[in-house]
N, C-alpha and C positions, 0 to 999 in steps of 0.2 A: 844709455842702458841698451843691454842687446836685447832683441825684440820676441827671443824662442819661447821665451817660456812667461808668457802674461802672467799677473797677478791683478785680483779683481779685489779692492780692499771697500770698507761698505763702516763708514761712522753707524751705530745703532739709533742713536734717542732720534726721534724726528727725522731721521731719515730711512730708516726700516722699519722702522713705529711710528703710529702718531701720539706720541707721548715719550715722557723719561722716563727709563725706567729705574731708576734712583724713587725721584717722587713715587711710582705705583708701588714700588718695594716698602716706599717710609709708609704710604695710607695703608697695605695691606698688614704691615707693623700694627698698627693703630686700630684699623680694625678686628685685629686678632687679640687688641687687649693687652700690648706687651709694651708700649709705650707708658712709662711714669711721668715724664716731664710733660704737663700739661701747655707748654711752649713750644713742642718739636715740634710740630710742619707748622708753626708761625715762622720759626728760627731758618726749617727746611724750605720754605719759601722763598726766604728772603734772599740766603745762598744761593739759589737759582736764579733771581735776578740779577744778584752778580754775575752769576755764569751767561746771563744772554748777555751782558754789556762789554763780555769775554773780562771781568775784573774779578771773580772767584779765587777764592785760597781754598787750592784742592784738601791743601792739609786739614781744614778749618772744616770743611763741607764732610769730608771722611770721618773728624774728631765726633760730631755732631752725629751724623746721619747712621753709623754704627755705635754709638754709647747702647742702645737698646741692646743689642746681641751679648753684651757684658753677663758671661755665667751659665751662657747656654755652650754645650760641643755643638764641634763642625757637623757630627752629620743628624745634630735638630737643625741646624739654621740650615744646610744645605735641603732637608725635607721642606720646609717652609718654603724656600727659594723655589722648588720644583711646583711645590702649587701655587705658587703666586705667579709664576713663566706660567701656569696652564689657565688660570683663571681669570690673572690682569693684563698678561701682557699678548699673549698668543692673539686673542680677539683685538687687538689693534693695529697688528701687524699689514700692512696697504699690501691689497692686490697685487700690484705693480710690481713687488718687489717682491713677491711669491715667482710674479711673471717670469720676472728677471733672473731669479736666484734658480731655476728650475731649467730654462733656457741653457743657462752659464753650465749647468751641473750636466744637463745633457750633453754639452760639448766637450765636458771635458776640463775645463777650465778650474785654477784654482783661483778658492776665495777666501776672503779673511774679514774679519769682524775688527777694527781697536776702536775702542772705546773711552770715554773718559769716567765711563763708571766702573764699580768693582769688577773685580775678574770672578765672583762668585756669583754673578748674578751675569754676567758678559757670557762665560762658559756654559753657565744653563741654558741659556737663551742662544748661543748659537749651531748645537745640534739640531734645537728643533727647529728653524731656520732653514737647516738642509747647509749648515755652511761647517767645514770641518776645524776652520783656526780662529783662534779668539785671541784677542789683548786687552785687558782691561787694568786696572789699577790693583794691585797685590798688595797683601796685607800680610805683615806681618802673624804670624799665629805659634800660638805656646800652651801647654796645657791639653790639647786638645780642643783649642779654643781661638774662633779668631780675635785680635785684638784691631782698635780702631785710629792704628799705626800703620802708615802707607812702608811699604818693603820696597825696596829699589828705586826708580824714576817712573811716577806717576804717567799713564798716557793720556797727556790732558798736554791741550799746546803743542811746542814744540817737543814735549815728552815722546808725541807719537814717531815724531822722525827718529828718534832713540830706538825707543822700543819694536821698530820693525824694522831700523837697520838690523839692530841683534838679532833678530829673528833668521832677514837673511843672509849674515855670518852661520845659521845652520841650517839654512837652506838655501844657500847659494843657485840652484837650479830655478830658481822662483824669480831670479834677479833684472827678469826682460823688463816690457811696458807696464807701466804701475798705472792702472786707474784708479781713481777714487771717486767715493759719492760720500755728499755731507751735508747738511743744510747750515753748516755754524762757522761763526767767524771766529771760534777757537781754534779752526782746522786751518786757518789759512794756511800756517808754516807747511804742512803738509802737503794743501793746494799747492804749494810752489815749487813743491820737490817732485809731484807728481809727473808723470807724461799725459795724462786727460784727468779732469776735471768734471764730474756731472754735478751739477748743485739741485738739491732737491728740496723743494718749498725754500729756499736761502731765505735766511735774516735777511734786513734790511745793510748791515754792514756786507755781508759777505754777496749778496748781489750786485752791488758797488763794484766791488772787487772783480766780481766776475766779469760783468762787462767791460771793465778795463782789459782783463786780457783775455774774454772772447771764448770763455767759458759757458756752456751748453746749459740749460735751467729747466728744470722736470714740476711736472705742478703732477704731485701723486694725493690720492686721498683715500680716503674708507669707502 
């Protein structure tokens, strides 16, 4: 890669947060009274332990974790989204990565967000970040309404190396040094494609990995 024009790219759940923000979106669901299946975050739980053993079916996690928004429009769910980024997830957000992202912004530097969670909940939460590009998992949407149908190639796994090559097919200027930060051994593929590698709180899989090839490991917290 040619080295002019960096690209500063930033996994969210646990590594920009101390938490998912999947899960804070399904309790504030739940808390708001809009959850009928009195099995969803047992069901949402248990998808997420898949997700840390990196064995998740994104499809499966998405079918699930949106059945609730079934009959609401876009822009009730996207108000919903707005006070749950202001109330669950903004207050979780590490120091470190305010440090970080304020730094980068001051230099000038571009940055991006992909995600392996929705892009409606990825997009709200990355303005207020201070970060201008987001990739999350797109959905389908019809009626005025989004549905609980993934649209295109999910960024989850090697999804992500998908969905930000096409990115830089239309932005090709962005195409220098690719950094990444991530704490999850779903990003490996990603890790490998990278030019630097920061691991931040790494799983147990993906600190393995990292000391294998001598990748840098950040202990951030609240």
């Amino acid at each position: 890669m040619n080295m002019s024009n960096p690209l500063y790219v930033f996994d969210l759940d646990h590594t920009l947060i101390d938490a998912d923000c999947s899960t804070l979106w399904s309790r504030f669901l739940s808390r708001e009274g809009l959850i009928k299946d009195p099995d969803y975050l047992a069901k949402e739980h248990k998808l997420m332990l898949d997700y840390q053993r990196g064995e998740m079916n994104i499809h499966e996690y998405v079918g699930v974790t949106l059945a609730p928004l079934a009959g609401m429009t876009i822009p009730d769910v996207d108000t919903l989204v707005a006070r749950c980024v202001e109330t669950d997830v903004l207050p979780l957000v590490y120091p470190e990565a305010k440090r970080l992202i304020a730094q980068l912004r001051a230099q000038g530097q571009q940055m991006m967000i992909i995600s392996a969670s929705v892009s409606l909940l990825v997009k709200a939460i990355a303005p207020r970040l201070g970060i201008e590009h987001a990739i999350g998992i797109d959905l389908v949407t019809g009626n005025n309404a989004y549905t609980s149908v993934i649209s295109g190639v999910p960024s989850y796994q090697a999804g992500k190396i998908t969905r930000l090559k096409d990115w830089l097919q239309v932005n090709p200027e962005y195409s220098g040094e690719l950094t990444f930060y991530t704490d999850s051994i779903n990003d490996l593929p990603l890790c490998l494609e990278a030019d630097r590698v920061l691991m931040v709180n790494p799983c147990q899989k993906l600190a393995a990995q990292g000391a294998r090839y001598g990748w840098q490991t950040l202990s951030w917290s609240l």
